[in-house]
N, C-alpha and C positions, 0 to 999 in steps of 0.2 A: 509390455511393449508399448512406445507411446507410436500416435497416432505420422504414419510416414518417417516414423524413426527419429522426429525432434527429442532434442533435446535443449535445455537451455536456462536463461538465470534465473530465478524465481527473489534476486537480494532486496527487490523495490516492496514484493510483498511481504519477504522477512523481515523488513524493515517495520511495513507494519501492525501483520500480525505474526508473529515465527511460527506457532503453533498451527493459525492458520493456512502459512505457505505448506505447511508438510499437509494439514488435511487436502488441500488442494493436489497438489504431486499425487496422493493419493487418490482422487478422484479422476485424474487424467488416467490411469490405469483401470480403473474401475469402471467410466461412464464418463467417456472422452465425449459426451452429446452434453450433458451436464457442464463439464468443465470448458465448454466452447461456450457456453452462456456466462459463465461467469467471467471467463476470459473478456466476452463483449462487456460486461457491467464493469472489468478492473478499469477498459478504455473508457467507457464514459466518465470513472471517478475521473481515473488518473486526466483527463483531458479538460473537466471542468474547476478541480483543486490542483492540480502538481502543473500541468502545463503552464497556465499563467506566472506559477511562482518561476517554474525554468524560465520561461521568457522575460522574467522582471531580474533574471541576472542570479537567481540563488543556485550554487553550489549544487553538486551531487550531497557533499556529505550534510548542506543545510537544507536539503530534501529528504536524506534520507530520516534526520531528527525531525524533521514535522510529522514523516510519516509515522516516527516512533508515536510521537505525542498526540497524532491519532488516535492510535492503537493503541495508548493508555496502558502499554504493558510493561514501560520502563521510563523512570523518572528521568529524564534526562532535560527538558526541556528541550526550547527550540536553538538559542544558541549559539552560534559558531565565533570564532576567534575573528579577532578585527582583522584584516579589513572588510571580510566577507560579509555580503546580507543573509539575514534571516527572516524565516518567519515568524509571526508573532504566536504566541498562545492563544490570543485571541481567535487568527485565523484557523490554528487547530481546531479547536473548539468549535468552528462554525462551519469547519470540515469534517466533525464527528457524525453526525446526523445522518451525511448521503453518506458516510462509506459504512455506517451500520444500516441503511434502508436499500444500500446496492449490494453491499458484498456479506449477507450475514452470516454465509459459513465462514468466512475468515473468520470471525468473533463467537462462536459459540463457545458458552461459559464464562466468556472472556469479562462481559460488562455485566 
């Protein structure tokens, strides 16, 4: 049972860890006190990497590849067809550090 009956998308975390997003699901069933902590740490990633890139014009689907390339669990690179912007690898890269020192259960095993 989740907490008040939510339910809802978890694609921004599959994006970028998959493995991750399921141990989480898992964890809101388990230790919904837990999973509200990390829920606060997905918003400080997601507010100080993903937000800016949304407001500088990038895509869902050229968000959801940086998060891949975060998450280093699928070559995809960052990306997207013209005309759209992307981020760079660089910015990945310099995005890798706080979402493994915010979010390290999404990545257990993983890096």
């Amino acid at each position: 049972m989740t907490r008040l009956g939510a339910h809802g998308s978890y694609s921004n975390i599959a994006a970028l860890s998959p493995a991750g997003a399921v141990r989480w699901y898992e964890q809101i069933l388990k230790d919904p006190a837990a999973a509200l902590d990390l829920e606060r740490r997905i918003g400080e990633f997601f507010a100080e990497h993903i937000a800016p890139l949304q407001s500088a014009g990038l895509s869902n689907p050229a968000l959801d590849k940086f998060l891949a390339a975060v998450g280093g669990w699928a070559d995809v690179g960052t990306r997207v067809r013209w005309p759209m912007t992307y981020a760079t690898e660089q910015q990945a890269d310099a995005a890798r550090p706080a979402a493994g020192r915010l979010l390290p259960e999404l990545f257990e095993g993983s890096w």
